[in-house]
C-alpha positions as CSV (number, residue, x, y, z in Angstrom):
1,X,8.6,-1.0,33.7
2,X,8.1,-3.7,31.9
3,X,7.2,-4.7,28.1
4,X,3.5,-4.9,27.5
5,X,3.0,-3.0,30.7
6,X,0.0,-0.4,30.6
7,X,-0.4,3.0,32.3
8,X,-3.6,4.3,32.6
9,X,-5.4,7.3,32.1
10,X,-1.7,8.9,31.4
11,X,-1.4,13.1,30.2
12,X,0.5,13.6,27.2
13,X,2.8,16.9,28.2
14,X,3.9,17.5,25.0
15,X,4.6,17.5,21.6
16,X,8.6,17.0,20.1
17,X,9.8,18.0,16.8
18,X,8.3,15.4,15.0
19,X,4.8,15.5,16.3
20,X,5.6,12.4,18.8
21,X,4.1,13.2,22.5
22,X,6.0,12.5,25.7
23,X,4.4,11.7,28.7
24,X,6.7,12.8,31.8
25,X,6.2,10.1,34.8
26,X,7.0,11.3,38.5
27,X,8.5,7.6,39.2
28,X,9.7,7.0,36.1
29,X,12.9,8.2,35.4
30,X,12.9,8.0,31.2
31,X,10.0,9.4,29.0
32,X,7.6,7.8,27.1
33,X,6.9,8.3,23.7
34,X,3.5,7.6,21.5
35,X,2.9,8.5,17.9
36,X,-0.3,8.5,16.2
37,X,-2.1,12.2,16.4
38,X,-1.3,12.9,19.8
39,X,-1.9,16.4,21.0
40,X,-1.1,18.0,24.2
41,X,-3.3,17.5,27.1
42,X,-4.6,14.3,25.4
43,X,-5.5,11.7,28.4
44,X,-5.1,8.1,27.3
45,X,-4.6,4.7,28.1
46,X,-0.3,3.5,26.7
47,X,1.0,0.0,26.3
48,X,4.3,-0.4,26.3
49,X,6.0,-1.9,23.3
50,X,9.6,-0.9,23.6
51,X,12.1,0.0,26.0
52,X,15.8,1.7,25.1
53,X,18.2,3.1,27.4
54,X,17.1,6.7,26.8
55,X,13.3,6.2,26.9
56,X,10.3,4.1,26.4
57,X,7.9,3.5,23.5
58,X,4.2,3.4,24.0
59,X,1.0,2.8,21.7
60,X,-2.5,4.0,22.9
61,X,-5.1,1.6,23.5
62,X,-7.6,4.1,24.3
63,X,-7.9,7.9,24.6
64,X,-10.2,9.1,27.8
65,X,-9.7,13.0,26.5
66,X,-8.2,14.3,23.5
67,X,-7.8,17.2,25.2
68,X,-8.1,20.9,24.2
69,X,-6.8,21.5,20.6
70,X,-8.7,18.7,19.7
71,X,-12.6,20.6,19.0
72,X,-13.2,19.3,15.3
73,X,-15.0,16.6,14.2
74,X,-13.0,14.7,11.4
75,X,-14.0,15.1,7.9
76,X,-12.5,11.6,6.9
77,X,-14.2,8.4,7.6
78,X,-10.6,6.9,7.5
79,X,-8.8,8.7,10.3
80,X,-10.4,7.3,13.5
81,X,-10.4,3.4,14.3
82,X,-14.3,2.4,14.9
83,X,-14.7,0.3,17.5
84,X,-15.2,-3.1,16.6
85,X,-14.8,-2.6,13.3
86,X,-11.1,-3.3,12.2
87,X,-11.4,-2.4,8.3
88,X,-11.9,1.3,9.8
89,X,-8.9,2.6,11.2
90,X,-6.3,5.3,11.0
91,X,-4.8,5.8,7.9
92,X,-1.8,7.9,9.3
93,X,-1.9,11.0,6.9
94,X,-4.3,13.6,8.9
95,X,-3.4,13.3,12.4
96,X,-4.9,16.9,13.1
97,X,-8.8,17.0,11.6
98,X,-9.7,17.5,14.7
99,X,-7.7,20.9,15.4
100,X,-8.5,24.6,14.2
101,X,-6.7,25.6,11.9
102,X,-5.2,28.8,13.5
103,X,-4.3,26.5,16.2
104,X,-2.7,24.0,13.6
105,X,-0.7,27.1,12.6
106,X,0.5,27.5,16.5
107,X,1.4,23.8,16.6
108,X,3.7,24.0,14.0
109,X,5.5,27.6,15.2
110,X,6.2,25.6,18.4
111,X,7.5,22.5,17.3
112,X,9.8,25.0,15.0
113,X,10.7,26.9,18.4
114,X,11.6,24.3,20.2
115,X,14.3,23.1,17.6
116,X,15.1,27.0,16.8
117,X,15.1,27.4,20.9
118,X,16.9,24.3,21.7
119,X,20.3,25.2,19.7
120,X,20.4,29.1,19.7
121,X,20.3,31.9,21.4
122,X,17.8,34.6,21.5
123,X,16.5,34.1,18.3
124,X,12.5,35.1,16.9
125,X,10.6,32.6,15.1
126,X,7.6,33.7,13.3
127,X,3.8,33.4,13.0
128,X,3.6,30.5,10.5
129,X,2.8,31.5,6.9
130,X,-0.7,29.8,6.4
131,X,-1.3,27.7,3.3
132,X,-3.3,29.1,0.5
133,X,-5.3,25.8,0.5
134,X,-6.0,23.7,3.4
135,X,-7.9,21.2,1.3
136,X,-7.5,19.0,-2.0
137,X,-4.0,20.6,-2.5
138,X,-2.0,17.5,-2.7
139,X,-0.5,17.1,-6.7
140,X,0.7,13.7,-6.0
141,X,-0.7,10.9,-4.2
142,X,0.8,7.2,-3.9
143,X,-1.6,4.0,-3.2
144,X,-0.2,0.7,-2.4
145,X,-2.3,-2.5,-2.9
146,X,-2.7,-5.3,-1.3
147,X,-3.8,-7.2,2.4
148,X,-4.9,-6.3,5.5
149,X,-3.2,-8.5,8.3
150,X,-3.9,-9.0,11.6
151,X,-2.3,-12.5,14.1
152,X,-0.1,-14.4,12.9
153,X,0.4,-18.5,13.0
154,X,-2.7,-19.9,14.0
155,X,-4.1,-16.5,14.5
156,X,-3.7,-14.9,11.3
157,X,-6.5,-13.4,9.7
158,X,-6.8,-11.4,6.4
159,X,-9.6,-9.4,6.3
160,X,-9.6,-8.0,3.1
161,X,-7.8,-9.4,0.3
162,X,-8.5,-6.3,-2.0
163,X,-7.3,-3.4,-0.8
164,X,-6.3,0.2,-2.4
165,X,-4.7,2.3,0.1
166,X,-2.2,3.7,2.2
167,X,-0.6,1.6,5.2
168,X,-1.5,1.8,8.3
169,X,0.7,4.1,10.7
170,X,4.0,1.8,11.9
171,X,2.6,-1.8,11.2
172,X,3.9,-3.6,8.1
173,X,1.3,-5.9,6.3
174,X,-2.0,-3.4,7.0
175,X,-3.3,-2.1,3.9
176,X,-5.8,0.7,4.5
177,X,-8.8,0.6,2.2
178,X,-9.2,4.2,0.9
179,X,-12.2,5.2,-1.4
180,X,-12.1,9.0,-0.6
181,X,-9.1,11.3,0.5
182,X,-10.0,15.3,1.4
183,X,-6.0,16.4,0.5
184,X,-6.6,15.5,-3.5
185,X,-8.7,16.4,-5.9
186,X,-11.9,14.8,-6.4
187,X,-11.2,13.9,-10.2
188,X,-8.2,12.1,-8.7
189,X,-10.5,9.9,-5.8
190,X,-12.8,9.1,-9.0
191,X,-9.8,7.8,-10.9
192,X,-8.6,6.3,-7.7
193,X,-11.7,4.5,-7.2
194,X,-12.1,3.3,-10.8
195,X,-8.4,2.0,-11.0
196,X,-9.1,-0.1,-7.7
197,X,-12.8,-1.7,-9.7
198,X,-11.0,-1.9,-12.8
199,X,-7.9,-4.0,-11.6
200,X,-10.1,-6.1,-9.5
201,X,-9.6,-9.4,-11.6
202,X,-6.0,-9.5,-10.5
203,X,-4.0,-10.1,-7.2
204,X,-2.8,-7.6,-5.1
205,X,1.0,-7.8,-4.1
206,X,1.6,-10.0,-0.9
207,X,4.4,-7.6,0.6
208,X,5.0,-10.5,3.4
209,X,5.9,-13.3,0.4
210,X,7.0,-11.1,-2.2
211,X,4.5,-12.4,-4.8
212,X,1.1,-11.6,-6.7
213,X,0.6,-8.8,-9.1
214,X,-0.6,-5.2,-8.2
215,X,2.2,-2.8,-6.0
216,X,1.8,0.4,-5.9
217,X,-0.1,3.3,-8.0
218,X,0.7,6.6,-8.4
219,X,-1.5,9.9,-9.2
220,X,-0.2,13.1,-10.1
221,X,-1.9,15.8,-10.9
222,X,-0.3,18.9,-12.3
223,X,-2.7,21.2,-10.9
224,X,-1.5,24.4,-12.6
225,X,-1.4,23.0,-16.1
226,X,-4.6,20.7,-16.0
227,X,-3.1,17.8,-16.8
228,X,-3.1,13.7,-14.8
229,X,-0.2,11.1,-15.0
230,X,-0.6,7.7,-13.9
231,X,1.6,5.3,-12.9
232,X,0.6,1.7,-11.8
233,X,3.5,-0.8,-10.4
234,X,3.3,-4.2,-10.9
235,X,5.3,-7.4,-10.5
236,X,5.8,-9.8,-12.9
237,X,5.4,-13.2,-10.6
238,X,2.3,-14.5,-12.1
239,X,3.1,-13.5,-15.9
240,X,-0.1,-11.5,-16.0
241,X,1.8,-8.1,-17.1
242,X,-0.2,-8.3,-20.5
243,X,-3.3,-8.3,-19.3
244,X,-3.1,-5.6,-17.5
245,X,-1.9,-3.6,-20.1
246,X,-4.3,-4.6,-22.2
247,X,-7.1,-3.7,-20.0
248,X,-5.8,-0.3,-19.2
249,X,-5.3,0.2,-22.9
250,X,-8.9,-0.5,-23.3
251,X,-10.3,1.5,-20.9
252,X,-12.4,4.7,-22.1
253,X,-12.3,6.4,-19.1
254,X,-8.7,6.5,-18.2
255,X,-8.4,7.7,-22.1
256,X,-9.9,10.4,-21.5
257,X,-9.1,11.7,-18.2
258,X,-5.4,10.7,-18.1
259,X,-2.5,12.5,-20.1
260,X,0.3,10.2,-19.2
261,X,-0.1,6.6,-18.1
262,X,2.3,4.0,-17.5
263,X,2.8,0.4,-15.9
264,X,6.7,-0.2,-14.6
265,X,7.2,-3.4,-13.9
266,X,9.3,-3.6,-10.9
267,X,10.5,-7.1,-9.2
268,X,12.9,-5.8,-6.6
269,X,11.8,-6.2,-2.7
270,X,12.0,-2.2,-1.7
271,X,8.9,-0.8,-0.7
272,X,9.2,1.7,-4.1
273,X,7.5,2.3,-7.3
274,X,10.7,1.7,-9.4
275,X,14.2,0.8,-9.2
276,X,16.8,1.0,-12.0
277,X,16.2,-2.5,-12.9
278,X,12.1,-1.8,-13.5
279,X,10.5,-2.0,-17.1
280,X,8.8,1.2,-18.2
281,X,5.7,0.6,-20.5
282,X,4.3,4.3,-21.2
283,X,0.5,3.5,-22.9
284,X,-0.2,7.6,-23.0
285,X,1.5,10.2,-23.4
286,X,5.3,10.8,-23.3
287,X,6.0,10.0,-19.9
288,X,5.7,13.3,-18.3
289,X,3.5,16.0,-16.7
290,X,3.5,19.3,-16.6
291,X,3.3,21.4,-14.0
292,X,3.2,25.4,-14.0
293,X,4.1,27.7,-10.9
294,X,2.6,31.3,-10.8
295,X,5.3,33.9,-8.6
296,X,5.6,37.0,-8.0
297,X,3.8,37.8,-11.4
298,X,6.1,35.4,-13.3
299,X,5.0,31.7,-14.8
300,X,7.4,29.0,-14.5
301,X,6.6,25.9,-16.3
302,X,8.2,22.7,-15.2
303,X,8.2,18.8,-16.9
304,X,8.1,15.9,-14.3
305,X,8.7,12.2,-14.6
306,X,7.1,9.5,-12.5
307,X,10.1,9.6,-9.4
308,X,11.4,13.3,-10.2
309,X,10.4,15.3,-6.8
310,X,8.5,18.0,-7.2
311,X,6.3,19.7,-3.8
312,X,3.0,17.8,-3.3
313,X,1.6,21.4,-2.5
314,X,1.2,23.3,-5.9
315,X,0.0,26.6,-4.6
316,X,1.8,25.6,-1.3
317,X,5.1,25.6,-3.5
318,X,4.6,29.6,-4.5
319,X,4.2,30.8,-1.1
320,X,7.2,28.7,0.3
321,X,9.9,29.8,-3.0
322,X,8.3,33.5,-3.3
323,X,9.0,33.5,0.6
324,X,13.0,31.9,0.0
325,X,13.1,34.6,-2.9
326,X,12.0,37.7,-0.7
327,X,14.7,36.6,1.9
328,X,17.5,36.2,-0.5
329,X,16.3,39.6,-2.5
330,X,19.0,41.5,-0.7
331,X,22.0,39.1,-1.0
332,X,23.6,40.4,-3.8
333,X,24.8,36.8,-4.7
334,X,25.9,36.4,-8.3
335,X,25.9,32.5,-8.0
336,X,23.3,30.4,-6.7
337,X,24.1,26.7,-5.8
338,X,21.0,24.6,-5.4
339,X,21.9,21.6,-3.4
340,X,19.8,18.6,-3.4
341,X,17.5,20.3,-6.2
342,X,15.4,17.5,-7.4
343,X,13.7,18.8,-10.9
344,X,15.7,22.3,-10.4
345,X,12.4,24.0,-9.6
346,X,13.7,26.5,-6.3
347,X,17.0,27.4,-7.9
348,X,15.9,28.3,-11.4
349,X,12.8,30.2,-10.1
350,X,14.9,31.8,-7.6
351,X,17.0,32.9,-9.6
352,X,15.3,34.3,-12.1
353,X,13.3,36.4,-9.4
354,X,16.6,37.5,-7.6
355,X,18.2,40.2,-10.1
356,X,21.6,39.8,-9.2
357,X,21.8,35.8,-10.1
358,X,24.0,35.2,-13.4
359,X,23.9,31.5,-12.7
360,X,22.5,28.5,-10.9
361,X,24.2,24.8,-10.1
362,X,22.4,22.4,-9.2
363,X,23.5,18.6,-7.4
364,X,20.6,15.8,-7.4
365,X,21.4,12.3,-6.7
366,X,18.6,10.9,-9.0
367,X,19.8,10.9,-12.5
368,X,16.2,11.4,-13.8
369,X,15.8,14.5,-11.5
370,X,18.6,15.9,-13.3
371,X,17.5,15.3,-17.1
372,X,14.3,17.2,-16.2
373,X,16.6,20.0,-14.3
374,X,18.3,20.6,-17.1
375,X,14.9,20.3,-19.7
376,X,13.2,22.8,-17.5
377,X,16.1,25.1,-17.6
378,X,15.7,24.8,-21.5
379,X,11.6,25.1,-21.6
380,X,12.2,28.4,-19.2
381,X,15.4,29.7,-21.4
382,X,17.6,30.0,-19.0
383,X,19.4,27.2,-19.8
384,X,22.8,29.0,-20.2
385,X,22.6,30.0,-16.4
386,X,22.6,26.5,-15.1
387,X,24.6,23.5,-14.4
388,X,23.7,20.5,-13.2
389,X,25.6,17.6,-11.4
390,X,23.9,13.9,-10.6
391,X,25.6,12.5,-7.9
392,X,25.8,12.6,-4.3
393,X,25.6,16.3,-2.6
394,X,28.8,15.4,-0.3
395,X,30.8,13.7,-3.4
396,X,30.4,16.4,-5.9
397,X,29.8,20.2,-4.1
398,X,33.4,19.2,-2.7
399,X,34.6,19.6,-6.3
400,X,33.3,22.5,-7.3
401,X,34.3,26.1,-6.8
402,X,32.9,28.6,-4.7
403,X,32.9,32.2,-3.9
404,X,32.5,35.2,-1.9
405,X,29.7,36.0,-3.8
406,X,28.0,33.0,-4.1
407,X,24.8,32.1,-2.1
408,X,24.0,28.3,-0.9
409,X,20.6,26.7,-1.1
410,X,19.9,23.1,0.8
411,X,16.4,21.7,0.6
412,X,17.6,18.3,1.9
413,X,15.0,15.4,2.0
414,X,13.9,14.5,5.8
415,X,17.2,13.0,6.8
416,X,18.6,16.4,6.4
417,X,22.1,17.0,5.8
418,X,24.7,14.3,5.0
419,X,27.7,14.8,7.4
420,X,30.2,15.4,4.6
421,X,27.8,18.0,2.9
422,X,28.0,19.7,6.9
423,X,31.4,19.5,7.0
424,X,32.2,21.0,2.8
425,X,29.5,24.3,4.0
426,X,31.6,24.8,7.0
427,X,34.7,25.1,5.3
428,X,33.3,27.0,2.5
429,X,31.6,29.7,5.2
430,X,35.5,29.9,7.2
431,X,36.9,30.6,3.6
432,X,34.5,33.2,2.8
433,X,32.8,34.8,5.7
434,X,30.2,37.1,3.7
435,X,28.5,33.8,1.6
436,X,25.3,33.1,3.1
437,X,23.3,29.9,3.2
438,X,19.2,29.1,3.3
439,X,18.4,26.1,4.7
440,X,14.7,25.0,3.3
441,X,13.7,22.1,5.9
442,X,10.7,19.7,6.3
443,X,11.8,17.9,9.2
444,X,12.6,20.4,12.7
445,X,14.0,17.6,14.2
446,X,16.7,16.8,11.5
447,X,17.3,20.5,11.0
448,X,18.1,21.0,14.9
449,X,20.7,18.2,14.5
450,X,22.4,20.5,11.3
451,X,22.0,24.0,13.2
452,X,23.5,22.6,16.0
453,X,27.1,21.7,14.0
454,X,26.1,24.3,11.2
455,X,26.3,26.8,14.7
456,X,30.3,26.8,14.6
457,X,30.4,29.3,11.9
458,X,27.0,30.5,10.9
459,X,24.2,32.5,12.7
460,X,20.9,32.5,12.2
461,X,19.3,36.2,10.6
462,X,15.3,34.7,10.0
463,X,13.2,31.8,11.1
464,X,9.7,31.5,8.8
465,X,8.1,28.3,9.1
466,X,5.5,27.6,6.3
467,X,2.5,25.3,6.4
468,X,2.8,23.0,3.4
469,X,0.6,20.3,4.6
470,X,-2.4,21.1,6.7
471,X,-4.1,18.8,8.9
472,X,-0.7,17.3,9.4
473,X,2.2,17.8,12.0
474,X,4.8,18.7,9.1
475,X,5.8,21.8,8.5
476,X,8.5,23.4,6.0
477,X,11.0,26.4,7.3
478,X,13.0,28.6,5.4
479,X,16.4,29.6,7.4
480,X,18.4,32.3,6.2
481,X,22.2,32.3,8.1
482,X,25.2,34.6,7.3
């Protein structure tokens, strides 16, 4: 089979881990794989755009049946490409409008399974814990500015110079022009929307040449606290940076609807808001939002800077820690270590709802992460339980001392895991048999890579995926293992 080859009117059989369907082909002897909201028994039309030794990679070029999850109509004029219109197509964040929600919910228990199914023995996984909102419950929201590409040489066309948005699924250059999303607030589209007028006088960032003005803006809203940070990024090729602080500075509306605003300007060529080399400019505000968590009858107030990471899901976030807290209720564990624990949120909640907990320590790599760890421990006055480390997981746990009656937390990001970090639990576990781990994951496929060398000396005791993001194919699981 060659490149560029299509197959017609092809079944997709299934779904993997990470929400990519494979399509199974009698005289084919490697599967083919296709992002992009595929759902089982969706009939379409594949070209193929890449070949490996262990499979092929397809994009649909049409869709014949989307088969029989797929019932809904969208609710977003952004998720479906209009034919012949190229200015409407998918934006990538809602692959599942189409699906029920209770169906949504079975989705996501399965993909769980097979990861769950795929490494261990005999082992229950079950019903997904629905989310308490399945609309408008995103807290934080990240727009990037700038074209919308399609050719190239001769046949390059831009066809909007203007754009606010989110990038289109897999293909660098395409800038999605967004005026409305259904996962945020609508206070945040109307802010959204009056950023991308206001800013209209400057150019948006060519991401191809590295040049122009406008990058990226962030929105965050801390939803429990009623309170709205923005953060616009900028770059300083065209020595404009005054201007736009000027007319951000001016603006009535933003004055009043915004508690925190600031414009970073950041030079590097990563596709991020900020690096360590960015200038911060904070117009409103002290450079923070709050945030405030509601558990098991308990507030917990938290202060987050612009790249501190914090759940997008507010209300999502109680269910998912009041579920790690009922879990770790009976472990009797006298010392918590929260690995990978961003603003120290899950480990200082945790254990302050977990009665035998005398102390938490916590390992970030993001230095920022871990000054608002360790103000957050101070705000919630239980800053002489907790520690915190910035550094790598896998340079620093290896340093510190552990316990029989300690009790590990990960909540790695999507790459899961870092080998060493594998390597330091296994040791610890052999050392002290009785210490038990929870492993909070957002990514099945990454986790099934970890379970799989975590299986030496651990087993698995509960399996509870939780739906963080509806209308998506991710989905968070809490693992407890002894």
């Amino acid at each position: 089979m060659q490149k560029n080859t299509i197959l017609s009117s092809v079944t997709i059989s299934e779904l993997d881990q990470s929400g990519v369907g494979i399509i199974h082909i009698e005289w084919q002897d490697r599967p083919i794989e296709v992002s992009g909201g595929v759902l089982p028994g969706m009939v379409c039309d594949v070209r193929v755009v890449k070949k490996t030794r262990n499979k092929i990679i397809g994009r649909i070029i049409a869709i014949h049946d989307a088969g029989p999850y797929a019932t809904l109509t969208p609710r977003c004029s952004h998720t479906v490409q209009s034919q012949g219109d190229e200015h409407k197509v998918w934006c990538g964040g809602c692959k599942r409008q189409t699906v029920t929600y209770t169906d949504q919910l079975k989705l996501k228990k399965k993909a769980v399974e097979q990861c769950i199914y795929g490494e261990w023995i005999a082992c229950e996984v079950r019903e997904t814990l629905p989310a308490p909102d399945i609309r408008w419950y995103r807290n934080k929201v990240e727009y990037s500015f700038g074209n919308y590409i399609t050719g190239a040489g001769p046949d390059k066309r831009i066809l909007s110079h203007r754009s606010m948005g989110f990038n289109k699924q897999g293909q660098f250059g395409k800038i999605v022009d967004i005026d409305h999303c259904d996962l945020v607030d609508e206070k945040v589209n109307d802010i959204m929307n009056h950023l991308k007028n206001l800013l209209r006088p400057f150019p948006t960032y060519d991401q191809r040449r590295h040049e122009w003005v406008l990058r990226y803006c962030m929105i965050r809203e801390g939803k429990g606290a009623d309170e709205l940070m923005v953060v616009l990024s900028i770059s300083h090729q065209g020595e404009r940076v005054d201007e736009v602080l000027w007319v951000l500075q001016q603006d009535n509306f933003l004055c009043e609807q915004v508690t925190t605003m600031m414009v970073i300007e950041h030079d590097g060529l990563g596709g991020v808001i900020a690096d360590r080399d960015s200038t911060r400019h904070t117009l409103r505000g002290d450079g923070t939002t709050q945030e405030i968590l509601h558990i098991d009858g308990k507030s917990f107030a938290f202060s987050l800077s612009p790249q501190s990471f914090f759940q997008t899901n507010t209300r999502g976030c109680e269910l998912l820690y009041s579920t790690v807290a009922n879990i770790l209720q009976e472990s009797q564990a006298t010392t918590l270590y929260d690995l990978y624990c961003g603003t120290g949120t899950i480990g200082q909640i945790i254990g302050s709802l977990v009665p035998s907990v005398q102390k938490v320590i916590g390992i970030d790599i993001v230095p920022e992460a871990i000054d608002d760890a360790r103000a957050n421990a101070e705000r919630l006055g239980v800053a002489f339980q907790t520690e915190y480390h910035a550094g790598p997981v896998e340079a620093i746990f290896p340093t510190l001392t552990v316990d029989q009656a300690s009790t590990i937390i990960v909540d790695p990001p999507r790459a899961g895991l870092h080998q060493w970090a594998i390597d330091t639990l296994i040791e610890i576990k052999k050392a002290y048999p009785q210490m038990k781990l929870c492993y909070v994951s957002c990514n099945p496929a990454t986790l099934a890579r970890d379970l799989a060398l975590l299986q030496q000396v651990y087993r698995i005791e509960s399996v509870q995926p939780v739906d963080m993001f509806p209308h998506t194919h991710h989905v968070e699981t809490v693992i407890s293992l002894s």
